[in-house]
C-alpha positions in Angstrom: 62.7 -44.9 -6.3 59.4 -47.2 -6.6 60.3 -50.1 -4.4 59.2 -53.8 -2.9 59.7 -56.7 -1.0 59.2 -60.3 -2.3 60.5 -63.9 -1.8 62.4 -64.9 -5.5 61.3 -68.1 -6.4 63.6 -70.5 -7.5 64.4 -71.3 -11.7 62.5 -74.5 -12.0 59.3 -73.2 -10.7 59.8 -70.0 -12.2 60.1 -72.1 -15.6 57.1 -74.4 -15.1 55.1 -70.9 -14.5 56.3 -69.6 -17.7 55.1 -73.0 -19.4 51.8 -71.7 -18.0 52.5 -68.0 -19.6 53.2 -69.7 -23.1 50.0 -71.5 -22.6 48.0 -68.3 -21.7 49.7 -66.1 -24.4 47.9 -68.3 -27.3 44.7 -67.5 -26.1 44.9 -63.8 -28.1 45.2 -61.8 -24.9 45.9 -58.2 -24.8 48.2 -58.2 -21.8 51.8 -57.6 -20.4 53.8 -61.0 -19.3 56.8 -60.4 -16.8 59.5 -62.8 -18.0 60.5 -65.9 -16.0 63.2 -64.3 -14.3 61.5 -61.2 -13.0 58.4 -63.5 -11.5 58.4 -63.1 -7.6 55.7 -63.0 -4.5 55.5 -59.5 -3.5 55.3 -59.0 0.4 54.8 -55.5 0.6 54.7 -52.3 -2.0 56.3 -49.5 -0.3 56.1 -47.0 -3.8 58.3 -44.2 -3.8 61.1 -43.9 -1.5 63.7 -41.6 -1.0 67.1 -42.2 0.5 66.5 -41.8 4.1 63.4 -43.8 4.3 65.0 -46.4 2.2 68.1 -46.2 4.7 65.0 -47.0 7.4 63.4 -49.7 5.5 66.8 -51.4 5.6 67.6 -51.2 9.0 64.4 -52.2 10.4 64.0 -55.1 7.9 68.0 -55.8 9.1 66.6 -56.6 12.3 64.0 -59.3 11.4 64.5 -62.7 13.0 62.6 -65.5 10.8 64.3 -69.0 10.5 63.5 -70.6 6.4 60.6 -72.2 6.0 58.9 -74.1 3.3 56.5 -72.2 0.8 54.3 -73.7 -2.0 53.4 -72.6 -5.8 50.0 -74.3 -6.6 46.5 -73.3 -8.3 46.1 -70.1 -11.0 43.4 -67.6 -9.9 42.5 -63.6 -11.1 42.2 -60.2 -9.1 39.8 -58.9 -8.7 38.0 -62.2 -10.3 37.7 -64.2 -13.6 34.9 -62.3 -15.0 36.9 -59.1 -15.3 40.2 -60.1 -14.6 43.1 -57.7 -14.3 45.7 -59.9 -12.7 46.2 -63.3 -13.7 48.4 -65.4 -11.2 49.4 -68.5 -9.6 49.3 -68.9 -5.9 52.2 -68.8 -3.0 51.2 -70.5 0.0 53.1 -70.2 3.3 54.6 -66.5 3.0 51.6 -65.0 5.5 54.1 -65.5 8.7 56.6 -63.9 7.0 54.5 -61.2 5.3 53.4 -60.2 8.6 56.3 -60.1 10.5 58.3 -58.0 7.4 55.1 -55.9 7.4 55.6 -55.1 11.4 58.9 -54.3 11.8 59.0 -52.0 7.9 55.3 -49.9 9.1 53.6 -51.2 6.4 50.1 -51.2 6.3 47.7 -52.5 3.7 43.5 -52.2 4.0 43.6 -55.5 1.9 44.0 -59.1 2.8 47.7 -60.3 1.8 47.5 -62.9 -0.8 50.9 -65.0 -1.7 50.9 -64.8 -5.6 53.3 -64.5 -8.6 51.9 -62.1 -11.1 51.9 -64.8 -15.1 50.3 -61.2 -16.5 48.5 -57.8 -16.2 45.1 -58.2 -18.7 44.8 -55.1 -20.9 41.5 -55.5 -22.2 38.4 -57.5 -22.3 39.0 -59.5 -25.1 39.4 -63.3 -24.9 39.3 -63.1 -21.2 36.5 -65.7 -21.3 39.1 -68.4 -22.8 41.4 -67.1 -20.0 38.9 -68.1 -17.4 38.6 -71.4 -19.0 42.1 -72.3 -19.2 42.4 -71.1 -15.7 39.4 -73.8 -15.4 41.8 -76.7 -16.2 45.2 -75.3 -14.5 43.4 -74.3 -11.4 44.7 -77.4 -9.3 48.1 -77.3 -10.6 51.4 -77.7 -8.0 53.9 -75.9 -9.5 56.1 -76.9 -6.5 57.2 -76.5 -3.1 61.3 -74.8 -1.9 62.8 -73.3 0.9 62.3 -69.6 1.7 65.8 -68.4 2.9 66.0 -64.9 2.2 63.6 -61.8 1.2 65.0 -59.3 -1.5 64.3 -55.0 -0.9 63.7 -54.1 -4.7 63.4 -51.4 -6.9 60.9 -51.3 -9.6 62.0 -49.4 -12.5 59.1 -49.1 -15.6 60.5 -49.5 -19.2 58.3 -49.3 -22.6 58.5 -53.3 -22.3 57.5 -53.6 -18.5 58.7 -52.9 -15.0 62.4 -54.2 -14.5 63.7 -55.2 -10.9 66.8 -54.2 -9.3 67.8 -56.2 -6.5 68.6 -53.3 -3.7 69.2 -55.6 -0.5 68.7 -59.1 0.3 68.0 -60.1 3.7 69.1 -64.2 4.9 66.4 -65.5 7.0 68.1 -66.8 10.4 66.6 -66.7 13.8 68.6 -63.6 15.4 69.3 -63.4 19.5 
């Protein structure tokens, strides 16, 4: 099964990003929009895992020892940039501790920087992307909102003719452990 790890943020941001989604979608767009309740910050993609290795995953991301800690939604920005966007997202600051320390203890590696974002869509094609970059222009500073980071959720992705759906595989409470 394809699966991840990501921080869930909570409904009211979740809501005042898919404001920013209804916004966007007028724009004429050719793109894919997760719905509020599947929006997250991914910490790490693992892909396809089979049982044993998922058994593994769990176990060493059991053993984790992170107390909460506050996390912030603010600004809108593109990968790999607004002139040919393919991501379009808002920005999660605070997760890199957390990222890193998951990242460790899982074996995960990554050759790219780790950015704290929540996906608002995946751009399909070229057109309108300019009115995208200049409605990004005017929502770039936005704070969407700050919350408590308590837990990180194991999920699996699983791809539908309407977009990915997420099933919630293990959650794991952030306490210092020891």
């Amino acid at each position: 099964m394809r699966c991840f790890l990501a921080v869930v943020l909570p409904a009211e941001i979740r809501q005042e990003l898919a404001e920013v989604q209804r916004e966007a979608r007028q724009l004429g767009l050719k793109a894919t929009w997760p719905g509020a309740g599947e929006m997250h910050a991914t910490l790490a993609f693992y892909g396809e895992l089979d049982g044993n290795a998922l058994r593994e995953k769990i176990e060493a991301l059991s053993a984790v020892s992170f107390k909460p800690f506050e996390a912030a939604v603010a600004g809108v920005g593109f990968f790999p940039d607004a002139s040919r966007p393919r991501v379009f997202w808002a920005g999660v600051n605070g997760l890199e501790a957390l990222q890193a320390e998951t990242s460790k203890a899982a074996g995960y590696r990554n050759d790219k920087p780790f950015h704290g974002h929540v996906t608002l869509c995946r751009v399909k094609g070229g057109e309108n992307v300019g009115r995208l970059a200049e409605f990004a222009a005017k929502t770039g500073n936005r704070n969407f909102g700050a919350f408590t980071v308590s837990e990180f959720v194991l999920k699996e992705s699983k791809p539908t003719a309407r977009g990915p759906v997420y099933i919630d595989l293990q959650k794991f409470g952030l306490a210092e452990r020891g």
